[in-house]
GUTOR-905890 format. One record per residue (C-alpha): x, y, z. Coordinates in steps of 0.05 Angstrom, whole numbers, plus 5000, padded with zeros to 4 digits. Last residue first. Example, Ala and Ser with C-alpha at 12.3 -4.5 7.8 and 13.67 -1.06 7.14 Angstrom:
// GUTOR-905890
X|Y|Z
5273|4979|5143
5246|4910|5156
This chain:
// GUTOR-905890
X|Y|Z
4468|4857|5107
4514|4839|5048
4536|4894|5001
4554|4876|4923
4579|4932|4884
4600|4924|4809
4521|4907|4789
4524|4968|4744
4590|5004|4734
4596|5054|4798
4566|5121|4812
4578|5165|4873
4536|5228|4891
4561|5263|4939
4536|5291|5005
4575|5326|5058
4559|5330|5132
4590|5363|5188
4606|5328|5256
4612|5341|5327
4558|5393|5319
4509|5355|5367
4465|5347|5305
4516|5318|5281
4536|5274|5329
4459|5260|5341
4448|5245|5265
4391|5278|5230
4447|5317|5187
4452|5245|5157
4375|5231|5147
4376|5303|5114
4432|5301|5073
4402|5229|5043
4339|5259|5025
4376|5310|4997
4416|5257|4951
4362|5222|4931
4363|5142|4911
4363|5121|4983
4421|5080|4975
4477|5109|5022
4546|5098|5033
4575|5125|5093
4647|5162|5113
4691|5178|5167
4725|5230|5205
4753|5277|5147
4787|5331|5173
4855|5296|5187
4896|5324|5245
4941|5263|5237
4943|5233|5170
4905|5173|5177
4848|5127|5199
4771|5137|5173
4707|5120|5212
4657|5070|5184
4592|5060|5151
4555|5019|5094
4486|5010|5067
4456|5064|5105
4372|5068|5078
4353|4998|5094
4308|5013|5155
4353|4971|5197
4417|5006|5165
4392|5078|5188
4366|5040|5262
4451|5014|5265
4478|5075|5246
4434|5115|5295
4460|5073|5344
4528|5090|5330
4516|5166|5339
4477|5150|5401
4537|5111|5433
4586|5165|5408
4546|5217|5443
4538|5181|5506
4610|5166|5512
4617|5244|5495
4573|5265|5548
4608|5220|5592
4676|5257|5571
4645|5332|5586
4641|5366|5521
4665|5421|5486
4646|5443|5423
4689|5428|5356
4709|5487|5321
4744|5471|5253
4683|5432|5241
4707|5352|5231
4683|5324|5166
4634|5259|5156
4633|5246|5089
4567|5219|5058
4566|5183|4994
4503|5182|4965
4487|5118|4912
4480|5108|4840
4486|5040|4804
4513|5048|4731
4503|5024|4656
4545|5018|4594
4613|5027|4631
4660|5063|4613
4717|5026|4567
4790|5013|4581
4859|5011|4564
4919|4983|4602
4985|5007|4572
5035|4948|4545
5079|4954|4604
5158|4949|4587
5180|5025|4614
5135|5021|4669
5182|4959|4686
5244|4996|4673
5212|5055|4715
5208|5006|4780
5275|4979|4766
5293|5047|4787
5248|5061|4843
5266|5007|4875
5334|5025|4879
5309|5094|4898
5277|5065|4956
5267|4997|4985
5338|4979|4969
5361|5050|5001
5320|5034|5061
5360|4961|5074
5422|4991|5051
5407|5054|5097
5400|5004|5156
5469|4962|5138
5504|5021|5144
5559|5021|5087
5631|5006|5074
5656|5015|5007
5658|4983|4947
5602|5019|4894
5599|5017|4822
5635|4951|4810
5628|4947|4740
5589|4884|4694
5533|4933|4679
5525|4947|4755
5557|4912|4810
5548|4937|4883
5609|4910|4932
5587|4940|5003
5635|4922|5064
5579|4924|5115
5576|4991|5181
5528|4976|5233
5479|5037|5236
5417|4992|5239
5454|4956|5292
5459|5016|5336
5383|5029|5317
5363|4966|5345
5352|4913|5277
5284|4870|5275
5247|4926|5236
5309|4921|5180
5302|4840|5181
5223|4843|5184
5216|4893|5124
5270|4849|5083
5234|4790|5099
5170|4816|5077
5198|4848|5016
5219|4779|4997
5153|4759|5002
5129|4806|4958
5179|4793|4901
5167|4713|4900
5091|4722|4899
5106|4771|4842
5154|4720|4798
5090|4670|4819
5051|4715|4777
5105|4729|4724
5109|4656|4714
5141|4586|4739
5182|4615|4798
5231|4564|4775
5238|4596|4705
5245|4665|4746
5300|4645|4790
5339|4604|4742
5334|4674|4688
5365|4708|4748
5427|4665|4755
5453|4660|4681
5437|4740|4682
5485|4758|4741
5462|4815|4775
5434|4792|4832
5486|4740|4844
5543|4797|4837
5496|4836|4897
5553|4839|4938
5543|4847|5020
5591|4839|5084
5572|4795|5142
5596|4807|5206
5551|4773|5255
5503|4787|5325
5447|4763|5305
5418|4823|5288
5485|4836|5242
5465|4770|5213
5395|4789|5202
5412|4846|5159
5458|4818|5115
5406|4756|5095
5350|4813|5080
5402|4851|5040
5403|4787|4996
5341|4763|5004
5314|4834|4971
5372|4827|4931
5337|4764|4904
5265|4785|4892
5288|4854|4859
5329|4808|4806
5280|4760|4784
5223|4809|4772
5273|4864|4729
5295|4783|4696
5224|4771|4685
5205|4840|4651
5259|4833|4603
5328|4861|4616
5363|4906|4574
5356|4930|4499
5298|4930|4457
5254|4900|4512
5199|4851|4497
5123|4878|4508
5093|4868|4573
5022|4852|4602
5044|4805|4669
4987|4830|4710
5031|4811|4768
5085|4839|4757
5056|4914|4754
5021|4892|4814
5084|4875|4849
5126|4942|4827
5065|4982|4856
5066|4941|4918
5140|4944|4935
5135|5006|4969
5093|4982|5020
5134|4927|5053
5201|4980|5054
5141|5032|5087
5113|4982|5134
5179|4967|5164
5198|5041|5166
């Protein structure tokens, strides 16, 4: 769940952090939406590692609501960039303070005071874990949408010239055959090595397996630059693994905006 509180704050970051709004007609400007994630996040973050240390703390977000307060945040941050840097490090802490907590601490019940256009909305007592995951969620969410709401739209052109190159995917046959496990040692050390002598005659300009759902068919994918796309099917389905029927191959043709892509050897 660490990962996921980190990870959620990305989308609000970058939005920061290419700083293209247009003033609000009503509510908070982009700064103060900046200002005021970054400091519940230390907020919630501060709750949550006092109940891992062993403390009673008790949370109210008045600070992180108060306008006097959040415009000092963000003209000490110095600009929306810095605003961002501020935001994702907060979501750090908050990550490492909720990851840090057993699960009998996560469930360790705070008095709660939430203010929200100058009402308490919310005074009750709540588990410390679910504020932490509630921040990083809906909350979140919310201020998310008020920035979305600010954005001046990005626009852009194609571009006037492109590189080409074959991607290969690398898929996983429904029926994959049996092996013993030295054979498949083997297998894998011929597959690699077949990598390495495509990249040694220039033709593979980049490999490499892919991590992620579980059960995913995709195993990996490689970017090729032999300026045909069947001559590239063929080289790939030349592969040992493939060959072996480990691996399927497919073969796309991928373009990017001319020069964009720069490969080392």
């Amino acid at each position: 769940m660490s990962d996921t509180i980190e990870a959620a704050h990305a989308p609000f970051v970058a939005s920061l952090r290419a700083g293209s709004f247009k003033a609000p007609e009503e509510g908070w400007p982009a700064e103060l939406i900046g200002a005021h994630v970054a400091v519940n996040n230390q907020l919630i973050a501060e709750v949550a590692e006092r109940v891992g240390a062993g403390d009673h703390p008790s949370y109210d977000n008045a600070v992180a609501v108060d306008e006097a307060e959040l415009q000092a945040f963000a003209d000490a941050a110095g600009g929306l960039g810095e605003l961002a840097d501020a935001v994702e490090r907060s979501a750090a802490r908050l990550a490492a303070a909720h990851s840090a907590l057993s699960e009998e601490q996560a469930s360790t019940l705070v008095q709660a005071v939430i203010h929200d256009g100058g009402t308490v909305v919310v005074d009750r007592p709540m588990a410390v874990g679910s504020l932490c995951e509630g921040n990083a969620g809906f909350h979140l969410e919310n201020h998310r949408e008020q920035l979305r709401a600010l954005e001046v739209p990005a626009k852009g052109e194609p571009p006037a010239e492109f590189d080409r190159y074959e991607l290969v995917v690398l898929m996983r046959p429904e029926s994959v055959p049996e092996l013993p496990e030295e054979e498949v040692e083997t297998l894998q050390s011929l597959h690699l090595g077949y990598f390495a002598k495509m990249r040694a005659l220039g033709y593979l300009l980049v490999p490499g397996p892919l991590r992620g759902e579980s059960g995913e068919a995709m195993a990996g994918i490689c970017l090729y630059g032999t300026g045909s796309r069947e001559k590239t099917r063929l080289l790939a389905e030349d592969d040992p693994a493939v060959r072996a029927g480990r691996l399927v191959v497919k073969v796309l043709d991928w373009y990017t905006a001319k020069g964009a892509l720069s490969i080392g050897p």
